[in-house]
C-alpha positions as semicolon CSV with decimal commas, in nm:
position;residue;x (nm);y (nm);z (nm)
1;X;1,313;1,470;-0,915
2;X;1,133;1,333;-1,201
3;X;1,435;1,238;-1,427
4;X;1,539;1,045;-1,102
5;X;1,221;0,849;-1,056
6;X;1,314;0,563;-1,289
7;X;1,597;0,487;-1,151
8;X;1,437;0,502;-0,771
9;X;1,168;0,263;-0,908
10;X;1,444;0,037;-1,038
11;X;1,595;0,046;-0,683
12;X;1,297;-0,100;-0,544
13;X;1,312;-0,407;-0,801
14;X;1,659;-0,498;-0,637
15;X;1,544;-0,639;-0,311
16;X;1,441;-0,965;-0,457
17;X;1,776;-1,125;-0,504
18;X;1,651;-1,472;-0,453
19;X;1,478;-1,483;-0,750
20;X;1,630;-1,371;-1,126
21;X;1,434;-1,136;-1,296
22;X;1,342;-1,094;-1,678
23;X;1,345;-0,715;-1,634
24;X;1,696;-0,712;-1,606
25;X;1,823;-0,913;-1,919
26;X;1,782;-0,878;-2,269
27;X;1,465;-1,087;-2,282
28;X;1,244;-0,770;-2,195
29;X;1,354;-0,597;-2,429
30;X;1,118;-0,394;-2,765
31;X;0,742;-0,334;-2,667
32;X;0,570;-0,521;-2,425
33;X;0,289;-0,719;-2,460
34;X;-0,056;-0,707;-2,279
35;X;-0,091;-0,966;-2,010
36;X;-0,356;-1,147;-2,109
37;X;-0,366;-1,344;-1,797
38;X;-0,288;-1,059;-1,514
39;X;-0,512;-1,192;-1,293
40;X;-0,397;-1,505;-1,252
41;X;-0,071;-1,465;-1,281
42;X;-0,093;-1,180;-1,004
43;X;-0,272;-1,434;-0,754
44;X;0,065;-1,684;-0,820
45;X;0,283;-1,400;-0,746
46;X;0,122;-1,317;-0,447
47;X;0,073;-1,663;-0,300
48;X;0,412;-1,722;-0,276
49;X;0,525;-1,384;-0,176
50;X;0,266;-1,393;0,124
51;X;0,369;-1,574;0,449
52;X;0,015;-1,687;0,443
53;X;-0,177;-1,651;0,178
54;X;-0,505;-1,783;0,383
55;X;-0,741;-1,496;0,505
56;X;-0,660;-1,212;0,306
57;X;-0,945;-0,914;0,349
58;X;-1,027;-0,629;0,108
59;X;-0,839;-0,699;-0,144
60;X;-0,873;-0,519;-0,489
61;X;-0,685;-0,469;-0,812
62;X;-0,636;-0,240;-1,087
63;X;-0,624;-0,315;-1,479
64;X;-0,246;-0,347;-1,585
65;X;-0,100;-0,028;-1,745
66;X;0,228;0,067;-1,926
67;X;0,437;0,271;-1,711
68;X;0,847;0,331;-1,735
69;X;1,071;0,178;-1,469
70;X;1,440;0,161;-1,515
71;X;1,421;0,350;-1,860
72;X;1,222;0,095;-2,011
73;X;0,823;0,017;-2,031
74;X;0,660;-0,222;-1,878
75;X;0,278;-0,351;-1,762
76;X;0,199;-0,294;-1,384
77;X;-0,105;-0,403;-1,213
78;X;-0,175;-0,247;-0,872
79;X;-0,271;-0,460;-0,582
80;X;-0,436;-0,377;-0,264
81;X;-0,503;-0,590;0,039
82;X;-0,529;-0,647;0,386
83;X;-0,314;-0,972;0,466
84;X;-0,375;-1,191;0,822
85;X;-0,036;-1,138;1,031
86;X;0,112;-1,437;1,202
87;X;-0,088;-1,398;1,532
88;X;-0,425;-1,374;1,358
89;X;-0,500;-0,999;1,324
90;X;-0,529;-0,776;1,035
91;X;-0,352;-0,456;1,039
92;X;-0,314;-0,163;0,777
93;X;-0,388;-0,217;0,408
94;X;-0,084;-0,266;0,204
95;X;-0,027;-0,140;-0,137
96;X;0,219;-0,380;-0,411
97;X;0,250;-0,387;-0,782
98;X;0,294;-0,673;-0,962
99;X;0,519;-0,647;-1,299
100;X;0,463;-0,812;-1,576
101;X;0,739;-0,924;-1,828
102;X;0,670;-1,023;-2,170
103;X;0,301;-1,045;-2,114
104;X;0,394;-1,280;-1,768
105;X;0,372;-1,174;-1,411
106;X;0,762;-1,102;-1,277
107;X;0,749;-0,996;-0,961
108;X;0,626;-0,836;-0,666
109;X;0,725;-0,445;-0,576
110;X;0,672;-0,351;-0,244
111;X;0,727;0,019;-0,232
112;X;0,431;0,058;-0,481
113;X;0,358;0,432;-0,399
114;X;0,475;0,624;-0,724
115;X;0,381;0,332;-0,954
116;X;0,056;0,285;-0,829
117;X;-0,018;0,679;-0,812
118;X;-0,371;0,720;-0,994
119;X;-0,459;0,344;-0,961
120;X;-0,808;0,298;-0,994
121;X;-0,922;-0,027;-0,826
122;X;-1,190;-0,286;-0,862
123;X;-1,257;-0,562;-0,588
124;X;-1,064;-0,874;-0,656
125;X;-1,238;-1,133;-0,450
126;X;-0,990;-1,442;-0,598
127;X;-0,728;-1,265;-0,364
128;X;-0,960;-1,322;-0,081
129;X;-1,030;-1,706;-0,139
130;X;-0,674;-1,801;-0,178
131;X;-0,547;-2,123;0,038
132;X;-0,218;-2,269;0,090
């Protein structure tokens, strides 16, 4: 199971096929570099990937850390957050990663489970004040 879980976690990159990713050519390729600027590049990520970005509760974030996906390594920064649905009520909190590509923010994983495992969190009240 464990030799398989890079190549689950790249499955879950796949579902994005709107938008090209860096992860996948040769531009991410050799060590990666800190993201200097993971905060805000995670708050652009998110505020397009959310419907609404307006109204988001309990949202916190963990410091970005190396881990392999696809074979190769890259910084991941663990989000967590309760978003407002389209009729105005908040359900469960979700869980998504945000990668980070030669020291940028990539994208947005939604099955965040196994890279997020052992995320320690700190509240991340910019997340909360976002508008449209």
């Amino acid at each position: 199971m464990i030799l398989a879980l890079p190549l689950m976690l790249a499955a879950c990159f796949g579902g994005d096929g709107d938008r090209p990713s860096l992860m996948d050519g040769g531009q991410a390729g050799g060590p990666q570099p800190f993201p200097d600027n993971f905060r805000s590049d995670a708050l652009a990520l998110i505020h397009a990937y959310l419907n609404n970005p307006v109204g988001v509760r309990d949202a916190s974030m963990a410091d970005p850390v190396l881990r392999e996906v696809g074979g190769r390594q890259f910084y991941i920064s663990c989000l967590r957050f309760t978003p407002r649905e389209s009729d105005g009520s908040y359900k469960a909190v979700r869980e998504r990663a945000v990668v980070y590509v030669n020291g940028r923010g990539d994208r947005v994983v939604d099955r965040a489970n196994e890279l997020c495992a052992g995320a320690v969190y700190a509240p991340f009240p910019e997340l909360e004040k976002m508008a449209r």
